[in-house]
N, CA, C and O of each residue as an XYZ file, in Angstrom:
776
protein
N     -16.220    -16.226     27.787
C     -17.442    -15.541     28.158
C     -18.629    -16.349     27.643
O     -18.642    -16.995     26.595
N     -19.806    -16.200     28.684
C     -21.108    -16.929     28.354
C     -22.100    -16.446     27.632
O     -22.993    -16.146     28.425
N     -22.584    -16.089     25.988
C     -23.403    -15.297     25.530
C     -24.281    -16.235     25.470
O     -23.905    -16.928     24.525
N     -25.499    -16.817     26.022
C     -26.613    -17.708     25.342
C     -25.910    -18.831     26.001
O     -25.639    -19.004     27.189
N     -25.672    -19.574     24.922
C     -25.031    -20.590     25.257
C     -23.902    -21.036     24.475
O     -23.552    -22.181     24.186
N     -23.231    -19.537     24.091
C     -21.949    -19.656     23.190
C     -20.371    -19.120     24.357
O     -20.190    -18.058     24.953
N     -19.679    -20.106     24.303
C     -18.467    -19.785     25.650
C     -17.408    -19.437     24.869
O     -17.047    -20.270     24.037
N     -16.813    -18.380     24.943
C     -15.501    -17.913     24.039
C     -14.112    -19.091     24.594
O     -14.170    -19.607     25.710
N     -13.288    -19.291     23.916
C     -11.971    -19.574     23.884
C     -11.442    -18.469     23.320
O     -11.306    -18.313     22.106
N     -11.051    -17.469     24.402
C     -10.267    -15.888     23.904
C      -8.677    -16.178     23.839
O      -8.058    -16.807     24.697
N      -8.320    -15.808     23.077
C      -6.326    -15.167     22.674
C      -6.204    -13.890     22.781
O      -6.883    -13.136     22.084
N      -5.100    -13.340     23.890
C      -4.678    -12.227     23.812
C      -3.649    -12.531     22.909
O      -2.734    -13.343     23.046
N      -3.939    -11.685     21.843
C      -2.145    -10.881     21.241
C      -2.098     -9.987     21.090
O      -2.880     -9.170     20.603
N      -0.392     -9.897     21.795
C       0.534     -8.968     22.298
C       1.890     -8.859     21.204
O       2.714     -9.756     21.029
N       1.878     -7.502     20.523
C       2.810     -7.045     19.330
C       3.453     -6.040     20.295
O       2.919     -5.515     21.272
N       4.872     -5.851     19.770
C       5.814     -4.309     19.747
C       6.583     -4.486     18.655
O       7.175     -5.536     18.406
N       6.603     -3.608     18.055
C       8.051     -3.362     16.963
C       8.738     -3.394     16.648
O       9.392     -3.384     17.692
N       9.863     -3.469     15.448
C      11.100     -4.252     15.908
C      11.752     -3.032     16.244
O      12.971     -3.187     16.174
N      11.373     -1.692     16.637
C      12.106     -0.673     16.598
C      12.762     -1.072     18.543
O      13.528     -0.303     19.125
N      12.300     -2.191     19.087
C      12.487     -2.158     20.783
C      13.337     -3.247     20.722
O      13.736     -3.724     21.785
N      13.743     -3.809     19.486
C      14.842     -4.945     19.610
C      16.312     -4.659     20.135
O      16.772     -3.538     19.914
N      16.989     -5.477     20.730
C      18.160     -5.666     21.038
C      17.902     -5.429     22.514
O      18.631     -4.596     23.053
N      16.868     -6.103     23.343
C      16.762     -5.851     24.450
C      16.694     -7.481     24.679
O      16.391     -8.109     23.664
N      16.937     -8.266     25.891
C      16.748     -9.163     25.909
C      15.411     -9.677     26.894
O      14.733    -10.688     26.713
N      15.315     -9.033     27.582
C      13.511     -9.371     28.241
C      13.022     -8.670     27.396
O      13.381     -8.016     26.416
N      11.695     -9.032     28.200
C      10.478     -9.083     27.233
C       9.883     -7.972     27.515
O       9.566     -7.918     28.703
N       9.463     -6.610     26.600
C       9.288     -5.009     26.414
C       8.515     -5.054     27.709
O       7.946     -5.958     28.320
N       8.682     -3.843     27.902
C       7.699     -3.436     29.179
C       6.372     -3.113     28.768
O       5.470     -3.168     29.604
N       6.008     -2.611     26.973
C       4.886     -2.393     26.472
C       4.534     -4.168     26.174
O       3.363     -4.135     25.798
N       4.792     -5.019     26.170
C       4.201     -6.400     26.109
C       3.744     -6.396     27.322
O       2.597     -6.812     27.487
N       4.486     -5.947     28.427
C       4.027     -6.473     29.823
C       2.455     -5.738     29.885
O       1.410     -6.383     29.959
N       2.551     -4.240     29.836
C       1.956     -3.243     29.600
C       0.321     -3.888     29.071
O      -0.720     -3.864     29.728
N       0.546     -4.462     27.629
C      -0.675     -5.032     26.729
C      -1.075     -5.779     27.380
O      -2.281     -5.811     27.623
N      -0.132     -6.733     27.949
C      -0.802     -8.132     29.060
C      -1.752     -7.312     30.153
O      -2.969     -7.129     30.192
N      -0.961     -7.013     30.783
C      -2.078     -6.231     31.945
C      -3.314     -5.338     31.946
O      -3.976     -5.101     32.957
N      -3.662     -4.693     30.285
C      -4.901     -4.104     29.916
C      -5.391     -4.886     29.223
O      -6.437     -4.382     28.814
N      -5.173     -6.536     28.547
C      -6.072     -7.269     28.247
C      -6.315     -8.208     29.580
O      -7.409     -8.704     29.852
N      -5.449     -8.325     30.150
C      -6.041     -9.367     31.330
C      -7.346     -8.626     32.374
O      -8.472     -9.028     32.665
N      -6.696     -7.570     32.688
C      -8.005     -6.889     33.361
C      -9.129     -6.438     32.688
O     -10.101     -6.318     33.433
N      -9.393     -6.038     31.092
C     -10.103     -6.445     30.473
C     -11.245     -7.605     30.649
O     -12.454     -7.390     30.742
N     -10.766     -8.549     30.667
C     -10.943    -10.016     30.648
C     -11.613    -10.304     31.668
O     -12.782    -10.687     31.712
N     -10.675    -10.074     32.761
C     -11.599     -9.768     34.033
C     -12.768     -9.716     34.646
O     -13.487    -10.453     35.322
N     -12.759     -8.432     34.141
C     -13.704     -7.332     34.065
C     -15.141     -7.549     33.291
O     -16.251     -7.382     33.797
N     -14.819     -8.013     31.777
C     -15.773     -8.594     30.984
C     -15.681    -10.364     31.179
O     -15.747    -11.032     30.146
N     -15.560    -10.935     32.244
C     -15.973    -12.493     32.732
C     -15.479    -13.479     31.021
O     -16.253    -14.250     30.454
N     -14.043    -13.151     30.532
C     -13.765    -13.552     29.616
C     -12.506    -14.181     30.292
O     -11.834    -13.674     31.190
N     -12.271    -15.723     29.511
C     -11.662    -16.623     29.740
C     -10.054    -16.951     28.433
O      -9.856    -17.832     27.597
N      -9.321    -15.867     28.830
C      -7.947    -15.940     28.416
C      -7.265    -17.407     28.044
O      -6.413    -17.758     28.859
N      -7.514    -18.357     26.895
C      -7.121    -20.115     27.294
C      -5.390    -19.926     26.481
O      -4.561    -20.814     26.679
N      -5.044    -18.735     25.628
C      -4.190    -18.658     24.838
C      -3.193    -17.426     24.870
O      -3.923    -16.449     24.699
N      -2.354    -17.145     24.955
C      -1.645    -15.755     24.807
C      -0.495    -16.016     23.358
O       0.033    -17.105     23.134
N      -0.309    -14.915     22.603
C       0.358    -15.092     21.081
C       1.091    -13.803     21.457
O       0.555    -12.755     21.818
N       3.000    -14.148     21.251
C       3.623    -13.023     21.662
C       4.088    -12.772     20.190
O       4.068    -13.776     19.479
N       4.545    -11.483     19.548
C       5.050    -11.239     19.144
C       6.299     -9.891     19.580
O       5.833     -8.760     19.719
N       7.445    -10.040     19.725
C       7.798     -8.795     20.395
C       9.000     -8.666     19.960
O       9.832     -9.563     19.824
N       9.113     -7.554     19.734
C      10.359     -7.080     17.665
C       9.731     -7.308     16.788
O      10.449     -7.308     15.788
N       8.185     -7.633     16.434
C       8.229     -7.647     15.118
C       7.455     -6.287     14.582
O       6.507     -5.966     15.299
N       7.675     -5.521     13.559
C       6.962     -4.625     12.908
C       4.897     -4.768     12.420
O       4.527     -5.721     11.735
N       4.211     -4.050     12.753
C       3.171     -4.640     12.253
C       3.024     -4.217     10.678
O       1.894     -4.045     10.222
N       4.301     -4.033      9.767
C       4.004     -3.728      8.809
C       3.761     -5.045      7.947
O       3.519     -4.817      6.761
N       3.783     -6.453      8.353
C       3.990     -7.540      7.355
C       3.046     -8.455      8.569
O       2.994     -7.924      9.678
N       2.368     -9.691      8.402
C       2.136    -10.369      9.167
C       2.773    -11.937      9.359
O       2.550    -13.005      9.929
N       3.476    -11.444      8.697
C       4.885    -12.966      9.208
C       5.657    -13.306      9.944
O       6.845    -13.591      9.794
N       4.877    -13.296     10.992
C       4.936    -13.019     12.547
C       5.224    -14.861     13.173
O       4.838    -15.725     12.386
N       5.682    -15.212     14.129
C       5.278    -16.339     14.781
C       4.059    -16.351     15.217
O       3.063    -16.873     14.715
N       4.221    -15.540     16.516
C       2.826    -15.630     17.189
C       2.037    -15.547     16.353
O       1.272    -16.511     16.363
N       1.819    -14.764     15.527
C       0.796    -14.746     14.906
C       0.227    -15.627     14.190
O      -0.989    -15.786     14.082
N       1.436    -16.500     13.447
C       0.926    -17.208     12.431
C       0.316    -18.455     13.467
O      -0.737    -18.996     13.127
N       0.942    -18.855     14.619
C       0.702    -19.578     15.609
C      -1.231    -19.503     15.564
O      -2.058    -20.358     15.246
N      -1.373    -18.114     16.025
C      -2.470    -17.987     16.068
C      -3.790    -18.324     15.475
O      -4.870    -18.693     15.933
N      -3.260    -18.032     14.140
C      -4.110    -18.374     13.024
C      -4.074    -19.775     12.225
O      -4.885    -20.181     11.393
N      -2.805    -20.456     12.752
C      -2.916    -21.721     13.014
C      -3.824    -22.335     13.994
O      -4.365    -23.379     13.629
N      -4.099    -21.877     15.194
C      -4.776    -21.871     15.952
C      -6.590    -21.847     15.852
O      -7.378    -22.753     16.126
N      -6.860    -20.455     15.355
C      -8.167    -20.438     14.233
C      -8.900    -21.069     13.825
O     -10.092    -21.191     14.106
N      -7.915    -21.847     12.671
C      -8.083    -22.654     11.722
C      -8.152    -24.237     12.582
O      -8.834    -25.165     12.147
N      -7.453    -24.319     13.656
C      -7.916    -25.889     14.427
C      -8.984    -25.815     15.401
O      -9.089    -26.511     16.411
N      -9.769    -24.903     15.002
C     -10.640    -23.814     16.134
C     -10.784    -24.163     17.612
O     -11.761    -24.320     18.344
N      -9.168    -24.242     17.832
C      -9.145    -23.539     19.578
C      -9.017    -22.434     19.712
O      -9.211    -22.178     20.900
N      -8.763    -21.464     19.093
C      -9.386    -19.698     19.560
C     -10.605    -19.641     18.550
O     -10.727    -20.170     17.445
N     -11.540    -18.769     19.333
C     -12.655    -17.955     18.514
C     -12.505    -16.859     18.793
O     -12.794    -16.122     17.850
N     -12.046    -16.143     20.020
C     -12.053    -15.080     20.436
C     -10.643    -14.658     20.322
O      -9.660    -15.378     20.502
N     -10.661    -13.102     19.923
C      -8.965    -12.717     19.808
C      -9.360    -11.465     20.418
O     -10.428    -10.854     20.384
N      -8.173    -11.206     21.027
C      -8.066     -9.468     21.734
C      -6.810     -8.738     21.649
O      -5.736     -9.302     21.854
N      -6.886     -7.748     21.411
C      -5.250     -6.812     21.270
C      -6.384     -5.691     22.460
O      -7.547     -5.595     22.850
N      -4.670     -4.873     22.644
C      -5.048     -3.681     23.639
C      -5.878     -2.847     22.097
O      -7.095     -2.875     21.912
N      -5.164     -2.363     21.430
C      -6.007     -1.716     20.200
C      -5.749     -3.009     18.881
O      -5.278     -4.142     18.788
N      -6.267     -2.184     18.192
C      -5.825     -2.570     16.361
C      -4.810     -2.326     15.878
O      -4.438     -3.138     15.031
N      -3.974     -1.238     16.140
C      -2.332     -1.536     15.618
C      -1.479     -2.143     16.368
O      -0.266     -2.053     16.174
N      -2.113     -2.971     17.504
C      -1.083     -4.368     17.742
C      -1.454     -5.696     17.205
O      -0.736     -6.688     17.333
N      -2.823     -5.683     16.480
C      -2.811     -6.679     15.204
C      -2.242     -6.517     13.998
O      -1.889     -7.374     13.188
N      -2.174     -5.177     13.936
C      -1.409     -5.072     12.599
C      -1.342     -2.908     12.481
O      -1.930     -1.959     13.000
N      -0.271     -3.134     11.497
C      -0.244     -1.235     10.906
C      -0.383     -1.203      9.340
O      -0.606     -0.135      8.768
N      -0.229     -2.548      8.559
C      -0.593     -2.094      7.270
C      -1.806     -2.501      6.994
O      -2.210     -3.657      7.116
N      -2.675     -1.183      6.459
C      -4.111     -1.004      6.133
C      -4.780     -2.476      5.733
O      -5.655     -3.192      6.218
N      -3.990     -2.528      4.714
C      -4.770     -3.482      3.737
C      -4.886     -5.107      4.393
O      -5.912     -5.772      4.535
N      -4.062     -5.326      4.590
C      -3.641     -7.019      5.225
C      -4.408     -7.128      6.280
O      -5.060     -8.160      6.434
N      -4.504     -5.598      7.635
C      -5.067     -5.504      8.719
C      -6.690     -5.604      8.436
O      -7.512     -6.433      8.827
N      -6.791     -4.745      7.824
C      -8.877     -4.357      7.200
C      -9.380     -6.192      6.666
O     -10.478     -6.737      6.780
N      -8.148     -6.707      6.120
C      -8.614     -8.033      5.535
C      -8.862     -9.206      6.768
O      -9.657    -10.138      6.637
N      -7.800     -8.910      8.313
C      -8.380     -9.644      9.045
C      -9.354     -9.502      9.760
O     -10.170    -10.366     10.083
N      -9.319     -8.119     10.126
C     -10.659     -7.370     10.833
C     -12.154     -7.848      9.987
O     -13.152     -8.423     10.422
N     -11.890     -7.446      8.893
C     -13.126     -7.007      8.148
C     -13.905     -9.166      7.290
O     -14.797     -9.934      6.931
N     -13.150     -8.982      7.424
C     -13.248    -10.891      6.270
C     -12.485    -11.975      7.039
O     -13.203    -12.930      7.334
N     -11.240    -12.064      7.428
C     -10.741    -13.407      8.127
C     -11.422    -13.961      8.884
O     -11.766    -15.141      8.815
N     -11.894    -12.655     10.260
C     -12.145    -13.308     10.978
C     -14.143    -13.550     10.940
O     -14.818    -14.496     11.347
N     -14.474    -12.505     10.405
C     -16.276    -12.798     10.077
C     -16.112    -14.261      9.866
O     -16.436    -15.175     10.624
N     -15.481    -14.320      8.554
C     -15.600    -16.087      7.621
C     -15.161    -16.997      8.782
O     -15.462    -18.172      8.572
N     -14.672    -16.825      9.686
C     -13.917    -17.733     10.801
C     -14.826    -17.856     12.310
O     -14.642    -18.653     13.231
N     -15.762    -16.864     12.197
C     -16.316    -17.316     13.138
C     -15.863    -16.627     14.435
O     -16.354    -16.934     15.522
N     -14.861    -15.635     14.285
C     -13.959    -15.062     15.309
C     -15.203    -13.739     15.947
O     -16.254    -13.271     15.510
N     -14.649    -13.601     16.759
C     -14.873    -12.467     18.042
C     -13.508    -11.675     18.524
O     -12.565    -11.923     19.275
N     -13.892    -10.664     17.740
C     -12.743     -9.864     17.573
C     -12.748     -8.650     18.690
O     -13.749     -7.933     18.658
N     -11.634     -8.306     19.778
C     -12.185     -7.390     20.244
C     -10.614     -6.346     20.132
O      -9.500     -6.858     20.019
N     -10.883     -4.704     20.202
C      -9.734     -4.196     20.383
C     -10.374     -2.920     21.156
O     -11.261     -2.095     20.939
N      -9.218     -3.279     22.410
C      -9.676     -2.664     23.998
C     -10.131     -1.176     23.629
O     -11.247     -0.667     23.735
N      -8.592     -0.480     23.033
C      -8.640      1.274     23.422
C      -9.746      1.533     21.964
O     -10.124      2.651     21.614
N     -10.034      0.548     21.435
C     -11.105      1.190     20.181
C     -12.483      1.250     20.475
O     -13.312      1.973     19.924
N     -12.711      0.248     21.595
C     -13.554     -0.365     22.199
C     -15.204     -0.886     20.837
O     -16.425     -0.879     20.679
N     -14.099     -1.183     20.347
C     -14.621     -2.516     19.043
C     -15.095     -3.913     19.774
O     -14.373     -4.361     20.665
N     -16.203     -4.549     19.436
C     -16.105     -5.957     19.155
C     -17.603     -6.319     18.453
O     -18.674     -5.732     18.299
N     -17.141     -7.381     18.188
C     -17.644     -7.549     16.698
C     -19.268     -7.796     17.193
O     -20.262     -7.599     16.494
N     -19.240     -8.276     18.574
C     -20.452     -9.330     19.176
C     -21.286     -8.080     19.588
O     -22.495     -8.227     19.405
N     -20.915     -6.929     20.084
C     -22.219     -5.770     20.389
C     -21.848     -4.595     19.786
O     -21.633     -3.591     20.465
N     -21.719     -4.603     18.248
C     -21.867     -3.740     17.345
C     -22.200     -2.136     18.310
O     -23.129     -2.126     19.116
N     -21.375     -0.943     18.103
C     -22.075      0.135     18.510
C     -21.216      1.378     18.169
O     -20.712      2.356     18.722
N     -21.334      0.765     16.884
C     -20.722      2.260     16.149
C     -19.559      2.569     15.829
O     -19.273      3.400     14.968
N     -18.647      1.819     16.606
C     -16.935      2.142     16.262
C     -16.657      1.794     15.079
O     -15.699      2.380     14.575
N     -17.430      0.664     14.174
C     -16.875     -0.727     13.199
C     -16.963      0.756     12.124
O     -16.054      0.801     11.295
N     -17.964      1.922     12.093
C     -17.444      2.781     10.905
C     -16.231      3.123     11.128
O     -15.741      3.281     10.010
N     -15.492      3.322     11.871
C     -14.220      4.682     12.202
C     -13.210      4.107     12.286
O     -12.153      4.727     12.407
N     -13.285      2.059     12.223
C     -12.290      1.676     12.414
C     -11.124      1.864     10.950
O     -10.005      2.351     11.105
N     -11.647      1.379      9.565
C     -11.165      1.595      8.822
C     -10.071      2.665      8.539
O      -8.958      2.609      8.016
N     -10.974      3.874      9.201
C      -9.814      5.260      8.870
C      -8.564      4.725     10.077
O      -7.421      5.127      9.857
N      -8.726      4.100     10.955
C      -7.730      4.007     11.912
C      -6.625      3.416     11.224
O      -5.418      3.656     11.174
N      -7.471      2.482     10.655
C      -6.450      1.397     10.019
C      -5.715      2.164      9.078
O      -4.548      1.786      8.973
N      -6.032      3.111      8.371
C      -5.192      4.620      7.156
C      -4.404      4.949      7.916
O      -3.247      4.700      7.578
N      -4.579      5.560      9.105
C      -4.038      6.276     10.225
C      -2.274      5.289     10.451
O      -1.105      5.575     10.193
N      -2.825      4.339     10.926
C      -2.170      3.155     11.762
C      -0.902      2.604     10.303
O       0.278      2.261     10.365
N      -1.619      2.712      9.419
C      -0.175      2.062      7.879
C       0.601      3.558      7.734
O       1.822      3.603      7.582
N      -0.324      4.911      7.802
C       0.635      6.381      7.464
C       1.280      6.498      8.550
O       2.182      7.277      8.245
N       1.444      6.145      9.959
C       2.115      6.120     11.027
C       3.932      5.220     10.459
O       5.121      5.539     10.438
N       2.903      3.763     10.021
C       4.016      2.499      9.666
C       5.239      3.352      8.444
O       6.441      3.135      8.293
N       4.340      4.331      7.747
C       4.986      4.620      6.390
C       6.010      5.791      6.722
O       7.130      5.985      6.249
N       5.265      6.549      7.721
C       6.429      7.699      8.395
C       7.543      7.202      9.507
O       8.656      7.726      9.454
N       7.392      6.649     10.064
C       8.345      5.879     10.875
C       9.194      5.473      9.844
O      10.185      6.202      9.786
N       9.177      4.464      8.896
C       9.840      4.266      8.454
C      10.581      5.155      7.603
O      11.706      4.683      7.438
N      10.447      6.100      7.073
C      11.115      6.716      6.702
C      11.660      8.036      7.503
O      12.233      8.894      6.832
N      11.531      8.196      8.657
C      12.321      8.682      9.548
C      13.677      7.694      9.949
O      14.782      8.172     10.207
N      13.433      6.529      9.949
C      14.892      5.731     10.464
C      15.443      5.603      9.698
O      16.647      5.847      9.788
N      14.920      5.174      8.576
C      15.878      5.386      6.915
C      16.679      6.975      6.945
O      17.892      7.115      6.789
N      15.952      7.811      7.121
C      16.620      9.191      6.868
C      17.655      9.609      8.162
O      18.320     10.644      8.115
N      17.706      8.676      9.318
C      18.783      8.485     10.344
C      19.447      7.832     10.080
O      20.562      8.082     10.536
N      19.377      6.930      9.460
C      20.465      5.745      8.885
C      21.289      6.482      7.809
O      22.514      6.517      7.923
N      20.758      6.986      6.920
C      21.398      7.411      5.499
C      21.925      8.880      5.984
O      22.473      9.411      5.019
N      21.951      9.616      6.985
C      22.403     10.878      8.151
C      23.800     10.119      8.650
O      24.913     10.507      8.293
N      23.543      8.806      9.661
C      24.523      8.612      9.689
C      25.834      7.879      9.267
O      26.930      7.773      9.816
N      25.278      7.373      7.992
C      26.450      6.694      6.710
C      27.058      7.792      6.352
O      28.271      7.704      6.165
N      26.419      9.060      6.168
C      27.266      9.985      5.360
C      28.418     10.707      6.309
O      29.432     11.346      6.032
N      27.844     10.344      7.456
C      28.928     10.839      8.313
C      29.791      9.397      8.302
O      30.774      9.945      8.799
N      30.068      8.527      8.204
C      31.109      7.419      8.350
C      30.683      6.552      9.458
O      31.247      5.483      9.690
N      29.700      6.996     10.139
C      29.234      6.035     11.470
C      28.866      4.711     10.354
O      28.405      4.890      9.227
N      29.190      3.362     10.961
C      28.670      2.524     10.940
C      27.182      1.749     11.223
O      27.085      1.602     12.441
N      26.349      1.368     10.735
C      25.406      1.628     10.981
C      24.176     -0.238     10.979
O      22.966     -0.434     11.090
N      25.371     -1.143     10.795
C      25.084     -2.465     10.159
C      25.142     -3.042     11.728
O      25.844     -2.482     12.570
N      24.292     -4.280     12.050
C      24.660     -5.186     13.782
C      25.479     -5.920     13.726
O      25.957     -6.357     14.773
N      26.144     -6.500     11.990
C      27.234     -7.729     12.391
C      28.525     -7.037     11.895
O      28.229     -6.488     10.834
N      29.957     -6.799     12.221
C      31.281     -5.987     12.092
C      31.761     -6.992     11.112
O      31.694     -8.218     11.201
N      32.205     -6.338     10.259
C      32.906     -7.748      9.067
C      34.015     -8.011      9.700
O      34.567     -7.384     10.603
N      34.448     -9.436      8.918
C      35.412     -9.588     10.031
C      36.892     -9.433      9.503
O      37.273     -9.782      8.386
N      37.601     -8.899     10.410
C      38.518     -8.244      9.948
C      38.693     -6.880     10.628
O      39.526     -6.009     10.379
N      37.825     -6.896     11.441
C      37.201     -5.132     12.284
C      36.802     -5.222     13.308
O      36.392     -6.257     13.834
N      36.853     -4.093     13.802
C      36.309     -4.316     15.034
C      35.212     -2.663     16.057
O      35.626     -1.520     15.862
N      34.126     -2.858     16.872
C      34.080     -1.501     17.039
C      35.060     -1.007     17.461
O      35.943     -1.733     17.919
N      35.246      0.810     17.425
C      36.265      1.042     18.437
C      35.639      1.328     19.939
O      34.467      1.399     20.312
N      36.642      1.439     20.513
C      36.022      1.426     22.145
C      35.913      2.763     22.708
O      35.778      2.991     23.910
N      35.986      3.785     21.629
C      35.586      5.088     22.454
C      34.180      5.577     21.216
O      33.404      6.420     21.669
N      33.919      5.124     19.909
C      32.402      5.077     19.484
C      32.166      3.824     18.850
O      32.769      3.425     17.854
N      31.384      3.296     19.381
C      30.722      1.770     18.567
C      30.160      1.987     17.382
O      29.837      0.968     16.772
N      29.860      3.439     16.662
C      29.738      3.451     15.773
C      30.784      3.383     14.186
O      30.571      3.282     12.978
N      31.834      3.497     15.004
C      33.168      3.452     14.236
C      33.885      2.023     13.758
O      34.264      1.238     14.626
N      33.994      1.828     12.852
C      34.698      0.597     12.821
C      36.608      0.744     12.449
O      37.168      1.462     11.620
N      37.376     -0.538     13.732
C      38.608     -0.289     13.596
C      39.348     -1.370     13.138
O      39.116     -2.564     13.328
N      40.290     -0.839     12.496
C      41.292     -2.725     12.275
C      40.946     -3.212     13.489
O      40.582     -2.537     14.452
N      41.089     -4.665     13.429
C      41.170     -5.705     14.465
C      42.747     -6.166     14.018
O      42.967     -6.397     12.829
N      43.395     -6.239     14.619
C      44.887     -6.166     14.321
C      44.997     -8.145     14.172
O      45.548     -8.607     13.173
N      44.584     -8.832     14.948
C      44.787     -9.912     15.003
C      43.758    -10.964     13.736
O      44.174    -11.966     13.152
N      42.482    -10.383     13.612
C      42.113    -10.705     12.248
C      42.796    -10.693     10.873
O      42.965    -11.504      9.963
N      43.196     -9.074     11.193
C      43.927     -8.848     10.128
C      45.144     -9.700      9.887
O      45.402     -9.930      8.706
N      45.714    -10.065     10.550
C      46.746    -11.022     10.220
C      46.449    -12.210      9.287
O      46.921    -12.681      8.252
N      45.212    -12.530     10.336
C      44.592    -13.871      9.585
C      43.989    -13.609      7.807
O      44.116    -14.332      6.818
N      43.527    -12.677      7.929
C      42.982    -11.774      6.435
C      44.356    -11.681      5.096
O      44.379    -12.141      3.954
N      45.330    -10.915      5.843
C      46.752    -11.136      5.237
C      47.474    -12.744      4.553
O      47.854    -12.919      3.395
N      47.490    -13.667      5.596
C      48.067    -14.547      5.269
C      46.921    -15.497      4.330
O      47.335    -16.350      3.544
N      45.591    -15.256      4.504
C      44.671    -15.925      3.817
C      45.274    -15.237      2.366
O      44.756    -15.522      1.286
């Protein structure tokens, strides 16, 4: 985009959770983010030169590829401009998130925009108070989730379901619940004579 005579180099990034893993294309909410920042973009005569995927990763940590890609990126300043559909697809924990919003990217020179908040940094108009609480909002979301799958996980250990992605070996699922683990008869041999 043309402000004056300042032209953005914009990055969409696109996050989902690792709660959508074990799928092998790429989430339909990535597709989803692509298509409300591109028409975005559009729309506001902004020039997309970069896209940063992250997709399985949690926004509770930012040790992300894409991401770090990104901010590798930053720092060689071919992006100035960054866009998510909101702010908890840059991030869900408060503190790390408020530090890129609020300081990374000021000190960097960035143009920060997040669509459904309808934040950006370049025509200030009121959201930049309310974002903070989002960001509270967005880590107590990260903090209850997680301890809802923990309390499904530790639900179903006590019942004997299996609950781990790699089968030790020596086992096998069974074929009427994958949550069950059964001798593997032919491992076991190998297990025996070892």
């Amino acid at each position: 985009m043309v402000m004056g005579n300042k032209i953005y180099n914009c990055a969409e990034y696109l996050r989902l959770s690792k709660e959508d893993l074990g799928r092998n294309d790429e989430s339909s909410s990535i597709q989803s983010q692509r298509l409300i920042i591109e028409a975005f973009a559009r729309h506001n005569n902004l020039k997309i030169v970069e896209e940063y995927v992250d997709d399985g990763y949690s926004g509770g940590n930012f040790d992300r590829p894409g991401f770090r890609r990104l901010i590798n990126d930053i720092e060689n300043g071919v992006i100035d401009c960054v866009i998510t559909k909101d702010m908890s697809r840059l991030g869900r924990e408060f503190i790390e998130t408020g530090n890129y919003v609020f300081k990374y990217f000021p000190e960097h020179n960035i143009r920060y925009i997040a669509i459904l908040e309808n934040y950006d940094t370049l025509n200030p108009n009121g959201t930049e108070d309310i974002l903070p609480f989002k960001a509270v909002i967005n880590d107590m979301y990260l903090k209850d989730i997680s301890k809802k799958i923990k309390s499904v996980r530790h639900d179903m250990m006590a019942k004997g379901e299996f609950v781990s992605g790699t089968v030790p070996y020596g086992y096998k699922r069974s074929e009427e619940n994958s949550k069950v683990l059964v001798i593997d008869e032919y491992a076991a041999n190998i297990v025996k004579r070892i």
